[in-house]
SEBAKE-642783 format. One line per 8 residues: number of its first residue (from 1); their letters; for each residue x, y, z of C-alpha. Coordinates in Angstrom, 1 decimal, m for minus. Layout:
NUM = a = X Y Z  ...
END
This chain:
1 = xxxxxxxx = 13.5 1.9 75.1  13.4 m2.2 74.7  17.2 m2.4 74.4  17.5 m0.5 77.4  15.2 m2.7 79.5  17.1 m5.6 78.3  20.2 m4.4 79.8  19.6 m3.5 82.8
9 = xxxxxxxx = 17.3 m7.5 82.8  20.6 m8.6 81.5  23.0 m6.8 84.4  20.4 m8.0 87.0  20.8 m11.8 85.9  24.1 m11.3 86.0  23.9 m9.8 89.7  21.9 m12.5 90.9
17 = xxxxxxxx = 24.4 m15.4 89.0  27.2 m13.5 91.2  25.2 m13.8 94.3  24.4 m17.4 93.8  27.8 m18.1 93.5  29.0 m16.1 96.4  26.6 m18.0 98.5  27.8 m21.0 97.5
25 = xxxxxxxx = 31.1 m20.4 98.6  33.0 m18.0 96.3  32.4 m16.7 93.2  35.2 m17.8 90.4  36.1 m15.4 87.4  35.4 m15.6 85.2  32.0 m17.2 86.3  28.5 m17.5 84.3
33 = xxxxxxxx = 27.6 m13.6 86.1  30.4 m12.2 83.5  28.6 m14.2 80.4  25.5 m12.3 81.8  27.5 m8.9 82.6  29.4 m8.7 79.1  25.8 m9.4 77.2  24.6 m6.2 79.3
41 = xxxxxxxx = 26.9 m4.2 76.8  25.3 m5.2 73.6  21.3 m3.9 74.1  22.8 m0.8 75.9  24.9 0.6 73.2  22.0 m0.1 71.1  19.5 1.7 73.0  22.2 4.4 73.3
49 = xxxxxxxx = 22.2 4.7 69.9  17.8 5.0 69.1  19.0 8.2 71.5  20.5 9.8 68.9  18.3 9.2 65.9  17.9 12.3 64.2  16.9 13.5 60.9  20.5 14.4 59.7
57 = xxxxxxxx = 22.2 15.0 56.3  24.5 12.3 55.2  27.2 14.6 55.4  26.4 15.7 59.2  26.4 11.9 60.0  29.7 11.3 58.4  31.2 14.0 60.6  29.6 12.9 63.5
65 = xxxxxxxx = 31.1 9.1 63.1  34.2 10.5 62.5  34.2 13.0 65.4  33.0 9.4 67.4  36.1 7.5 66.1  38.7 10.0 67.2  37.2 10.0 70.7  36.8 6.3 71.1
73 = xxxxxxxx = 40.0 6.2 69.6  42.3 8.3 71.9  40.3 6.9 74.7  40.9 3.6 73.9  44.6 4.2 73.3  44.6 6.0 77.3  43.1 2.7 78.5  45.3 0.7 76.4
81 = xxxxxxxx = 48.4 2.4 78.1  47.1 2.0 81.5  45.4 m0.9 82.1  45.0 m3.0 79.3  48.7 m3.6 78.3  49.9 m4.6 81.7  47.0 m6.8 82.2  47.3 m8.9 78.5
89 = xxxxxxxx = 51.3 m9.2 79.8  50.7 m10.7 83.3  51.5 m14.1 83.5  49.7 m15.1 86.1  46.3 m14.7 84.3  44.9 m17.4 82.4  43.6 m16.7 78.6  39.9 m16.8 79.7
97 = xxxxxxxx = 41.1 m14.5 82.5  43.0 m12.2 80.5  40.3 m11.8 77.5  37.4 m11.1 80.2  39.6 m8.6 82.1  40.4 m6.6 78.9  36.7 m7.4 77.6  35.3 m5.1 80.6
105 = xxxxxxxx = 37.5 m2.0 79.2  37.2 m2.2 75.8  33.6 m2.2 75.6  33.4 0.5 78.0  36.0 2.7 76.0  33.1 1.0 73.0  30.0 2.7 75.3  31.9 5.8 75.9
113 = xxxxxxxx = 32.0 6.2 71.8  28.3 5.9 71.9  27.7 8.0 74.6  29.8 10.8 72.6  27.5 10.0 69.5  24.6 10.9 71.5  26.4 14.1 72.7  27.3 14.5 69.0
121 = xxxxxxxx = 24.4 14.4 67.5  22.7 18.3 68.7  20.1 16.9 70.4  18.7 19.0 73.8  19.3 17.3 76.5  16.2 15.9 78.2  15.6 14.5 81.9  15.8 10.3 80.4
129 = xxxxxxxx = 18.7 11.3 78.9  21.0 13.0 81.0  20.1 10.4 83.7  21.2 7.4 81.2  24.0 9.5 80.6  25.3 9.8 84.4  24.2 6.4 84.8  26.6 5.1 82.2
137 = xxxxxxxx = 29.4 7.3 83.1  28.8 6.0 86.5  28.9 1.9 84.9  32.1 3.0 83.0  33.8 4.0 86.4  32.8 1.4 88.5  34.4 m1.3 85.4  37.4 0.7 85.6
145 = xxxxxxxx = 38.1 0.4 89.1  37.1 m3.2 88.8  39.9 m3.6 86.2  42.3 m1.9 88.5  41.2 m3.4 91.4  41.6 m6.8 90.4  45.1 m6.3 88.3  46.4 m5.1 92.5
153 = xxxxxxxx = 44.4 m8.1 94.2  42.5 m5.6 96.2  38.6 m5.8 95.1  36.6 m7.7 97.4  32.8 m8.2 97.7  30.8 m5.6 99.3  33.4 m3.3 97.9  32.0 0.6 97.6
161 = xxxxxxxx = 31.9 m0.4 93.8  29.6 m2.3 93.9  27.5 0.5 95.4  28.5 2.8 92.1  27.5 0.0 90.2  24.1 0.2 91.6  23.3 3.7 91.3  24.3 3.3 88.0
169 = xxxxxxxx = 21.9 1.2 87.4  19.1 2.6 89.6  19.7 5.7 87.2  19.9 3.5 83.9  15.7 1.5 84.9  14.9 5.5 85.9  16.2 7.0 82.9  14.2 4.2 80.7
177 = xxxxxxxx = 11.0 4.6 82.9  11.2 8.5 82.1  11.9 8.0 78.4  9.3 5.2 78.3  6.6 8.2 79.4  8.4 11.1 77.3  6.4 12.9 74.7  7.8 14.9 72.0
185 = xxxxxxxx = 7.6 18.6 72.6  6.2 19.1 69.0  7.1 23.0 69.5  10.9 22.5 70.5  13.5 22.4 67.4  15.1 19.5 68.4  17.8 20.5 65.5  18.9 23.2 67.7
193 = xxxxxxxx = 21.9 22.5 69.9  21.8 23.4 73.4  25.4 24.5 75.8  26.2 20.9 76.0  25.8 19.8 72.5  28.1 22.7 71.9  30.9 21.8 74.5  30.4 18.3 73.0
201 = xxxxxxxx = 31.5 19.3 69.9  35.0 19.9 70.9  35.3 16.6 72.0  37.3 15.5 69.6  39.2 18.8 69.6  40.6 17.7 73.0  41.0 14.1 72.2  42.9 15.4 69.4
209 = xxxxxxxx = 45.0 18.2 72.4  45.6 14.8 74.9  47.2 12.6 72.2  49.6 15.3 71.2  50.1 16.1 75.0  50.9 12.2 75.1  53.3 12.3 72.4  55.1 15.7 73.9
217 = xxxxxxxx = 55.1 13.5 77.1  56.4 10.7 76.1  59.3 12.2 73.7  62.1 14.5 74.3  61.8 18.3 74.3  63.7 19.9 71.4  62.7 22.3 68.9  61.0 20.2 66.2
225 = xxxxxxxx = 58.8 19.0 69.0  58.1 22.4 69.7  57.4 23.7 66.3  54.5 20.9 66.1  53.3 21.5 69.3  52.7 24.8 68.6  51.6 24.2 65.0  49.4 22.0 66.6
233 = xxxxxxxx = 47.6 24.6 69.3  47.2 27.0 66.5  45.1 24.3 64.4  43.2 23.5 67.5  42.8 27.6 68.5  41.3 28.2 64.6  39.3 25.4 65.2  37.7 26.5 68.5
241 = xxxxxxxx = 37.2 30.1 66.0  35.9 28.1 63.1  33.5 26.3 65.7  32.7 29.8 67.6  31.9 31.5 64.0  29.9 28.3 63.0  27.6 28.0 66.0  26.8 32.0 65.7
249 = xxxxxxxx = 25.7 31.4 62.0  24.0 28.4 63.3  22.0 30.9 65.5  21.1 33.4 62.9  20.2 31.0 60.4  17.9 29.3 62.7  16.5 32.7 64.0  16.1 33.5 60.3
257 = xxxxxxxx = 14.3 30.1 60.1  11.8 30.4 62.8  11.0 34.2 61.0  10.4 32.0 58.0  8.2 29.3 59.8  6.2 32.3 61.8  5.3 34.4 58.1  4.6 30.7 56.5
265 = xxxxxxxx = 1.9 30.3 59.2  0.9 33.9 58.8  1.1 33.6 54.8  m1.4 30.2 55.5  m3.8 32.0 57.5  m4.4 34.5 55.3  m4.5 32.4 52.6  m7.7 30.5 54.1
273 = xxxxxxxx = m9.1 33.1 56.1  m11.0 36.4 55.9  m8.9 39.1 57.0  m12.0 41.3 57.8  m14.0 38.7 60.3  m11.2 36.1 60.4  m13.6 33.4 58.8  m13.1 30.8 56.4
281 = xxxxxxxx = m12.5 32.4 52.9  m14.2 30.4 49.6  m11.3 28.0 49.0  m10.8 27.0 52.4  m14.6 26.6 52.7  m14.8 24.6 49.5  m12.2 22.7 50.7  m13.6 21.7 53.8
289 = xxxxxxxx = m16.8 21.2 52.0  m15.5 18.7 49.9  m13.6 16.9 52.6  m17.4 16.7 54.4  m19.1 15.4 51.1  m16.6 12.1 51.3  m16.8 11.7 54.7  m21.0 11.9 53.7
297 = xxxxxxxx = m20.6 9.5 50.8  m19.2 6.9 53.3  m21.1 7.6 56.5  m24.0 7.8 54.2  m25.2 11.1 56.5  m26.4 14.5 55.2  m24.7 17.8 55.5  m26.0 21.0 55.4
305 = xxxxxxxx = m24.8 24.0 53.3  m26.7 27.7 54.5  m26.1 30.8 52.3  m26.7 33.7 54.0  m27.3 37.3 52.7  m27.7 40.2 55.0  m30.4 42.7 53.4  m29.5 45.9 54.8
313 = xxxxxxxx = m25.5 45.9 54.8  m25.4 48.6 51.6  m28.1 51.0 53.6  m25.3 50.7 56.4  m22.2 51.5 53.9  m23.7 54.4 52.1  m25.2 56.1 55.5  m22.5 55.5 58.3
321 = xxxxxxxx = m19.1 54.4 55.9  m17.2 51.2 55.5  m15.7 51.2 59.0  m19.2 51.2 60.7  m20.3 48.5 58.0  m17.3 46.5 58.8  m17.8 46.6 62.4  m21.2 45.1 61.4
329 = xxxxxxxx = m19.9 42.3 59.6  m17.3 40.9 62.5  m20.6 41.2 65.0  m22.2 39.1 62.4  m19.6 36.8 62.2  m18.9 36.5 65.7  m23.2 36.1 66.2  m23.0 33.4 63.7
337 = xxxxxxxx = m20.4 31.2 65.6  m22.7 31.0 68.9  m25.3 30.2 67.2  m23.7 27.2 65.1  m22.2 23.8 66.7  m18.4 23.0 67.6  m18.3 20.6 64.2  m19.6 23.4 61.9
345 = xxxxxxxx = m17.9 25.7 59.5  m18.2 29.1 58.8  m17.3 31.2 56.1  m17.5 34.6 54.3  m17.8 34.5 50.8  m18.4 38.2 49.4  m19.2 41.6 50.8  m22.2 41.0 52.8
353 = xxxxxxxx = m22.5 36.6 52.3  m21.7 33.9 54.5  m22.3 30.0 54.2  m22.6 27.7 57.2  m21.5 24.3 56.3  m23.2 22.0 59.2  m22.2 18.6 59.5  m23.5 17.9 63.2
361 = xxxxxxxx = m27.2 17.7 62.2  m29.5 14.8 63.8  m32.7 13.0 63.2  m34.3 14.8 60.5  m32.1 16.3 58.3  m34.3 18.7 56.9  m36.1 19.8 60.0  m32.8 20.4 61.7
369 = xxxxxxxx = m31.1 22.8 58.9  m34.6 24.7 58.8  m33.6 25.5 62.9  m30.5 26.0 62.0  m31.4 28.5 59.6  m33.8 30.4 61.7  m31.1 30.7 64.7  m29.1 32.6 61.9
377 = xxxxxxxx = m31.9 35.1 60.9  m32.8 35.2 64.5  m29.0 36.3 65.5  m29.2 39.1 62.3  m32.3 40.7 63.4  m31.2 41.0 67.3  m30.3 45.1 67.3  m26.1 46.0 66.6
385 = xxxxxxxx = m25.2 49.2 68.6  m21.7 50.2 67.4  m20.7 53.8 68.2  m24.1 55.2 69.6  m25.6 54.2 66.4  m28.1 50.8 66.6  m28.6 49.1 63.5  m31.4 46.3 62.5
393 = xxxxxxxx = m30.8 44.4 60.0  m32.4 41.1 58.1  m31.3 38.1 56.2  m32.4 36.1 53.2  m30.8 32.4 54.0  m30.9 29.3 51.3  m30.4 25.7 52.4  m29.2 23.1 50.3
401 = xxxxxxxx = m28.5 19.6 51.9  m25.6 17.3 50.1  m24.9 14.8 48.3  m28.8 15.0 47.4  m28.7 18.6 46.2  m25.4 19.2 45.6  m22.0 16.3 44.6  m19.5 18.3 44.2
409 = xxxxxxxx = m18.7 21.9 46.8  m19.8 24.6 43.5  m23.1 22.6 43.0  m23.9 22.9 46.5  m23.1 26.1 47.3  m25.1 27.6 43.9  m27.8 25.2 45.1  m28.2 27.1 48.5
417 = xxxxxxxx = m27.3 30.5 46.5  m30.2 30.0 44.0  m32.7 29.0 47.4  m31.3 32.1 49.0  m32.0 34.4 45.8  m35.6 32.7 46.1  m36.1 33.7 50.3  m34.9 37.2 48.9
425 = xxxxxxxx = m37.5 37.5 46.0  m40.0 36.2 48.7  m39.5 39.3 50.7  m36.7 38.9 52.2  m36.1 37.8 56.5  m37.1 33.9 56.0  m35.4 31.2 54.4  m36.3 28.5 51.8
433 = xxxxxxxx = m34.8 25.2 50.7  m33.4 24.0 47.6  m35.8 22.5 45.1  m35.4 21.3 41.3  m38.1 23.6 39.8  m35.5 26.9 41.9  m32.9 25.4 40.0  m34.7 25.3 36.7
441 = xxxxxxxx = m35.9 28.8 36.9  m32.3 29.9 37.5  m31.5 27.9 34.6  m34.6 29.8 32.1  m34.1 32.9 33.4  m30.4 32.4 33.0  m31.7 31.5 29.2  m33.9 34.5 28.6
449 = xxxxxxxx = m31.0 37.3 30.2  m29.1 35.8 27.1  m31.6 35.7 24.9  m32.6 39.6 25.7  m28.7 41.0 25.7  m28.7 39.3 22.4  m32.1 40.9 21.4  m31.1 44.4 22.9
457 = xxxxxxxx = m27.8 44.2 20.8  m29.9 43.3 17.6  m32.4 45.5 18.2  m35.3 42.8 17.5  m37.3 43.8 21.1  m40.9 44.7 19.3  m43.6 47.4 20.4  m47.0 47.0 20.3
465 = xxxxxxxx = m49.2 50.0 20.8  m52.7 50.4 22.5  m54.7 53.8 21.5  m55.5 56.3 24.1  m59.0 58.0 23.0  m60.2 61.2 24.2  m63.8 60.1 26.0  m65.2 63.5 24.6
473 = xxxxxxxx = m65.1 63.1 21.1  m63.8 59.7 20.7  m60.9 60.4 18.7  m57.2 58.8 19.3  m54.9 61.0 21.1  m52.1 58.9 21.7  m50.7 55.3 22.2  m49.4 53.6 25.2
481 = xxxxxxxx = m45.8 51.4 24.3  m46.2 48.2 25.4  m42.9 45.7 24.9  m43.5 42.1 23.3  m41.3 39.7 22.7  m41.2 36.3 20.8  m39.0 33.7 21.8  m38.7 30.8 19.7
489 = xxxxxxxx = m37.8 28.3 22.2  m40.4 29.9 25.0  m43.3 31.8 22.8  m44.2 35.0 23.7  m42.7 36.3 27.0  m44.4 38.2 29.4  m43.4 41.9 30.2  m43.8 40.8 33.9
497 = xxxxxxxx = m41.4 37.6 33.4  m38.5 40.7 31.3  m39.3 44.0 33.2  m38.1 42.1 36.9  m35.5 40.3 34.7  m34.1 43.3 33.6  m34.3 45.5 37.2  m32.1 42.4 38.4
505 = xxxxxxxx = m29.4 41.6 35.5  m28.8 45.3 34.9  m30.3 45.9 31.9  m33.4 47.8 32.6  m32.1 51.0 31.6  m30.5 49.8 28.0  m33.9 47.8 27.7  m35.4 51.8 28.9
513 = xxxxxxxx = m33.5 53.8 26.2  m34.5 51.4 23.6  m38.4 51.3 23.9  m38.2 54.8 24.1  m36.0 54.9 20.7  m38.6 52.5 19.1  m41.6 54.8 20.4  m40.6 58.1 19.7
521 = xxxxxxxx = m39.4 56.8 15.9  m43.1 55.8 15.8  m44.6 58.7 16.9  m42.3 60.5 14.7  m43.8 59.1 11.6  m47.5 59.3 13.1  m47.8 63.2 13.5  m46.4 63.4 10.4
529 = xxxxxxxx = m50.3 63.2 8.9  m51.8 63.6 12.9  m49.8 66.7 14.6  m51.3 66.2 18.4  m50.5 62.4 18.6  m48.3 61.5 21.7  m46.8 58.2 22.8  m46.7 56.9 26.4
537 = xxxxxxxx = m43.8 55.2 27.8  m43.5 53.4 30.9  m40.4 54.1 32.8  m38.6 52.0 35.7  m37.9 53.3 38.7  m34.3 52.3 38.6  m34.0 53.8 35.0  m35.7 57.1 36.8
545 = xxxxxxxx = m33.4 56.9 39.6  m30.4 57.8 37.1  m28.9 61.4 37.3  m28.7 61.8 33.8  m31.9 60.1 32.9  m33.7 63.8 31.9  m30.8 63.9 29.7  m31.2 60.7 28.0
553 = xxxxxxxx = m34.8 61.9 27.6  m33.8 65.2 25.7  m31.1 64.1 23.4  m33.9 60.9 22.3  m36.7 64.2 21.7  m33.6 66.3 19.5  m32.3 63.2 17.6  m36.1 62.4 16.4
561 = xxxxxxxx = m36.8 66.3 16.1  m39.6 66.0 18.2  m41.7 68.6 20.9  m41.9 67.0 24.8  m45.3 67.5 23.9  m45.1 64.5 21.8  m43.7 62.2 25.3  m45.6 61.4 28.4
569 = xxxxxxxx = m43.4 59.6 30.8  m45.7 57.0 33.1  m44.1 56.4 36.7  m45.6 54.5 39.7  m46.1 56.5 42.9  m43.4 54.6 44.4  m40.9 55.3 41.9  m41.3 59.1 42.5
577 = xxxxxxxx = m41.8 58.9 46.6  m38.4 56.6 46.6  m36.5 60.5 46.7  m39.5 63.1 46.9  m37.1 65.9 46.4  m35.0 64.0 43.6  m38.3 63.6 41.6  m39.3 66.8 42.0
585 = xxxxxxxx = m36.4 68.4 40.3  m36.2 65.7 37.7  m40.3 66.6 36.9  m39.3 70.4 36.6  m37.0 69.5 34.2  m38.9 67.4 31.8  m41.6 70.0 32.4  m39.0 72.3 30.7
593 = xxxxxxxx = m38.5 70.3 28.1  m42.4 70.2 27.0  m42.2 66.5 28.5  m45.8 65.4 30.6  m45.9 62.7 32.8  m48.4 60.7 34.5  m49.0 59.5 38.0  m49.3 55.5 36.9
601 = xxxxxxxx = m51.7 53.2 39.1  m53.1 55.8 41.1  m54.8 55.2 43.9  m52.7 51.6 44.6  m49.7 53.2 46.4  m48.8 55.8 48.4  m52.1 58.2 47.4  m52.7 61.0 49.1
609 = xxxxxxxx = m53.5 64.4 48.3  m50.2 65.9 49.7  m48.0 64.0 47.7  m50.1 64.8 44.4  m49.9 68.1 45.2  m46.2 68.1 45.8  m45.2 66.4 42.4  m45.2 68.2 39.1
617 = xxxxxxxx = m47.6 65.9 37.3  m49.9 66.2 34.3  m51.7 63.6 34.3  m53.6 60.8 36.6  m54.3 57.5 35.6  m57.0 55.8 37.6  m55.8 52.6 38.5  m58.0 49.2 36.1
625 = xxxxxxxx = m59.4 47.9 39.5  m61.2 50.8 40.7  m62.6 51.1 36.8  m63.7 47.1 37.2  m65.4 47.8 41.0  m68.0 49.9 39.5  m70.0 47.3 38.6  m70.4 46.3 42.2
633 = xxxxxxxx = m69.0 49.1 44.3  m70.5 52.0 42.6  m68.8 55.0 41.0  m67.5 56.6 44.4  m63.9 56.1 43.9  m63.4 57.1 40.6  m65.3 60.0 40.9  m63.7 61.1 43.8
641 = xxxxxxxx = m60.3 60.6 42.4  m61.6 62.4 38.8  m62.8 65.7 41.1  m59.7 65.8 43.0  m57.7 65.5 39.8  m59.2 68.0 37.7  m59.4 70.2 41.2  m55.5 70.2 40.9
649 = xxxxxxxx = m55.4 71.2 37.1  m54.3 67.5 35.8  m55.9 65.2 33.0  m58.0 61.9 34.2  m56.6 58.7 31.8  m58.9 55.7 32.8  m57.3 52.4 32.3  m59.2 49.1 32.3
657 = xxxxxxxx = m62.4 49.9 30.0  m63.4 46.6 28.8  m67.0 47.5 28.2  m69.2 50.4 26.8  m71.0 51.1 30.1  m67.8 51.8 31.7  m66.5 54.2 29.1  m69.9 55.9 28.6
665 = xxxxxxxx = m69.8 56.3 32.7  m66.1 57.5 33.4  m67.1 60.0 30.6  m70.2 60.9 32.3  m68.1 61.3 35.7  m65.9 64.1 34.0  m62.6 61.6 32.8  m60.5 62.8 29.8
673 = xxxxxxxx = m59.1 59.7 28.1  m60.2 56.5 28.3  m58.1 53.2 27.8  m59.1 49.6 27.3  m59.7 46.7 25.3  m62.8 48.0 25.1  m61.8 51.1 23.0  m59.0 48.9 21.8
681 = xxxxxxxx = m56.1 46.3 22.1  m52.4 46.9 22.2  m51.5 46.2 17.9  m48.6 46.2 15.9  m47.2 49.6 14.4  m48.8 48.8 11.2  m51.9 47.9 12.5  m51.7 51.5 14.3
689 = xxxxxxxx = m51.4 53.1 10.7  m54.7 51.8 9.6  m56.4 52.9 12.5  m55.1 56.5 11.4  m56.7 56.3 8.2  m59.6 54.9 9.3  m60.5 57.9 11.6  m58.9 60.3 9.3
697 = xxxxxxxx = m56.3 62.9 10.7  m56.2 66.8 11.6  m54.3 69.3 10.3  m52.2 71.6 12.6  m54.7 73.7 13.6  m57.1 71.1 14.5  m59.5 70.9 11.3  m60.6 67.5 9.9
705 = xxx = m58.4 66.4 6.4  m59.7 63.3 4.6  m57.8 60.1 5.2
END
């Protein structure tokens, strides 16, 4: 709006030149105020002009120009045959009068052709500009009456043009003050033409209707004028159709525009949200992750990444449906956000995981995620109620702060993943940091679930097998399985380090079927010379839990063409209690089958005397640490246990005898079987077959052969 406040400075030097001069004694024309008044014209076409910038096609703009001649054009050629000939043929003017009295119209008639550019161009029409646009048209006038007044002698100071010529301006400085303080309605189309830019656009439609009325005027009536003039108006009535038919396509493609803009916005939503809670989805959250690692790199601040897992969401989907559950997850969502700051981001990354990215944290970094992490456990465990059901859940959260855990948004995120996994394995409802040693577990244990789908494939898991000897005669009656495993990059691995391994990668039943492959080919080939031997297995309770786990036992038993007798099955009280009437159905059918099993660590758990009573059992196996607390404690326990056993009809197995005293008093006591390193230490399968020799074997009806 610079070239507009130059104009109007320009027109008011020009105004105050005049009034010097009229002071002075009369003003003569032309006069220094009409050097000042003709410069006016120059910065207000161009500030006319900014009006109409808009992003056009060249083609559009080409039209435009041309529309903008033929306008200027027949106007001009109107003032020409009013004014401006008469006044460049009077003789009476001088050449310095004549060129300023025909400069005055001519750049009007120019002004007039930007003022229809600006009418051309589709833009709405906004309060700066219709006031510049009435204040022009108001300038134009008042230098047209000048003209007219002056070519009849009869302007004369104080003249009621000279009041038109200051409203004009008045509404010129008003128009430039508004569009000085106008801001850009970023949610108006300013492509879209408004009524007025429509009429405008027939502009040159009637400039084209007045010359030919001029023409008609000016010439004689006969029929060849009539033929064009009638030619003519049917050009100009197709035209007014063409422009009618254009403007309603105009409409519906626009309308069919916004549609397009309105789904783009939709189609970009979804695209980085959740649709369930309406949070940020992965990509968007990685995205705004790695936007906040730069900003950290420069700012040379920490971030904070949270992983959250909510413990009980599955319980909630089996028991009440996905509805309920997903009711759960928008409370969650919407807890999450009041308990997080304006700058931070939240987002849902699976079924039942969110991840906080917090960027807002002061002082100490570490101290402030660990708040920020119990507000989010703190928000789970508050009770849900959600139609007339209430629902408590918990959450295992991991925090991992960046750059120092984490460069790039994956590392991160797994970093507070694998810190998460840890809080869960912790028992669950707490949170824990990121450390290097959670990362390199993750990495080993990522190592050995290779390593053991590789060894489960090639069959090249080995047994070892520790004797079970009957404390009444001392003779073997069975062997326990017991898994090993060489590594040759880790040694020997623990069972403890491949059982939980297993329960979590989803191999515990493959890892299941094959010890019990391995064991019952052994025991196959033992009672071959020793028909009462038996093998113990230890089952998980996830492989348990299976519905056709009786079956997998069975078809093992037929394909080695073995008796149950020849299988007892060891499970935890917990495993069986985890579906009491599950269990008890599944031990009724293994009892079918010939199949024993016994109750494993008894007396660590759940014990009680109902629950042994309840559940089909065979045999109790007194738990190593009540076996160890004799030595201190007395005998109490394990005789009471060995009375209450054999009171229900089931067979004592003593685990833990390291030493003779203890065998020699768990006999005493009334207990079965013994089992220890005492008696003797788990052994390789061949080791197991001298053994067998050593002690000789029966024959099928229980007499002594020789060795």
């Amino acid at each position: 709006m610079r070239a507009l406040t130059l104009a109007i400075l320009m027109y008011t030097l020009g105004e105050t030149a005049w009034a010097a001069l009229e002071l002075r004694g009369g003003s003569p024309f032309p006069s220094v105020a009409d050097a000042f008044y003709v410069a006016y014209y120059v910065p207000l076409a161009v500030g006319l002009l900014r009006l109409a910038r808009a992003r056009m096609r060249p083609l559009e703009t080409a039209r435009i120009l041309l529309d903008g001649v033929i306008v200027t054009a027949v106007i001009g050629l109107a003032v020409w045959n009013t004014l401006l000939a008469a006044i460049l043929r009077d003789p009476a003017l001088t050449l310095a009068e004549r060129t300023i009295s025909v400069a005055y119209p001519l750049m009007d008639v120019g002004l007039l052709g930007v003022l229809v550019l600006v009418a051309l161009s589709g833009q709405r029409a906004r309060a700066h500009t219709v006031l510049i646009a009435v204040g022009l048209a108001l300038s134009v006038s008042a230098d047209f009456g000048y003209v007219a007044s002056e070519a009849g002698g009869t302007y004369a100071g104080g003249d009621w043009l000279d009041a038109v010529w200051a409203w004009a301006m008045v509404l010129l400085a008003l128009g430039t003050w508004t569009a000085r303080h106008h801001a850009p309605d970023a949610s108006v189309d300013t492509h879209e033409p408004d009524v007025s830019a429509r009429v405008a656009s027939l502009l040159p439609l009637a400039a084209v209707v007045a010359v030919l009325g001029m023409l008609v005027w000016r010439s004689r009536w006969d029929s060849a004028h009539l033929v064009v003039l009638a030619v003519a108006a049917v050009v100009c009535i197709r035209h007014v159709v063409a422009q009618t038919d254009h403007h309603r396509m105009a409409r519906a493609l626009r309308r069919t525009s916004g549609e397009l803009r309105a789904a783009q916005v939709v189609l970009s939503y979804r695209a980085n949200h959740d649709a369930l809670t309406g949070l940020r989805n992965r990509a968007s959250l990685h995205e705004a992750l790695r936007d906040a690692l730069t900003e950290a790199r420069v700012s040379g601040r920490a971030l904070a990444v949270l992983f959250v897992d909510l413990d009980r969401m599955k319980q909630i989907n089996d028991s009440h449906g996905h509805p309920t559950g997903d009711a759960v997850l928008r409370e969650m969502s919407n807890r999450f956000h009041a308990v997080t700051g304006p700058d931070d981001v939240v987002g849902r990354v699976g079924g039942d995981e969110f991840v906080v990215l917090a960027t807002g944290l002061t002082g100490d970094t570490d101290a402030a995620a660990g708040d920020l992490a119990e507000r989010l456990i703190g928000s789970v465990g508050a009770p849900v109620v959600h139609a007339g059901h209430t629902f408590y859940l918990t959450a295992s959260v991991g925090v991992a702060l960046g750059p120092r855990d984490g460069d790039t948004p994956e590392a991160l995120v797994q970093a507070a993943d694998l810190a998460m996994y840890q809080a869960k394995r912790g028992g669950r409802n707490q949170w824990r940091p990121y450390d290097e040693r959670t990362r390199q577990a993750a990495l080993r244990e990522a190592e050995l679930e290779l390593a053991l789908r590789e060894a489960l494939e090639g069959g090249t898991l080995d047994l070892h097998y520790q004797p079970l000897w009957d404390l009444r005669d001392g003779r073997v009656v069975g062997f326990e399985a017991l898994l090993r495993w060489q590594l040759p990059a880790h040694g020997e691995v623990a069972p403890t380090d491949v059982i939980p391994l297993a329960e979590e990668r989803n191999l515990i039943v493959p890892l299941g079927e094959h010890v019990l492959r391995r064991a019952l080919g052994s025991v196959r080939r033992w009672r071959e010379h020793t028909a009462d031997l038996y093998v113990t297995v230890n089952v998980s309770a996830l492989h348990f839990a299976r519905h056709d786990f009786v079956g997998t036992v069975g078809a093992a038993l037929r394909r080695h063409a073995l008796p149950g007798a020849a299988l007892v099955l060891e499970l935890t009280e917990s495993a069986l209690l985890h579906d009491l009437d599950d269990s008890v159905e599944k031990l009724g059918r293994l009892a079918a089958l010939g199949v024993r099993v016994a109750l494993d660590d008894f007396g660590t758990g759940y014990s009680s005397l109902s629950h042994l009573r309840q559940l089909p059992v065979q045999m109790v196996k007194i738990d190593r640490s009540f076996v160890g607390a004799m030595r201190h404690d007395g005998d109490v326990f394990v005789r009471a246990i060995t009375m209450m056993t054999h009171g229900l009809g089931l067979t004592v197995v003593a685990e833990g005898l390291e030493e003779d005293w203890q065998r020699e008093r768990v006999a005493a006591l009334g207990g079965d079987v013994g089992q220890g390193y005492g008696l003797g230490r788990p052994m390789p399968e061949a080791e197991v077959d001298a053994l067998l020799r050593g002690q000789g074997a029966t024959t099928d009806d229980g007499g002594p052969v020789p060795a």
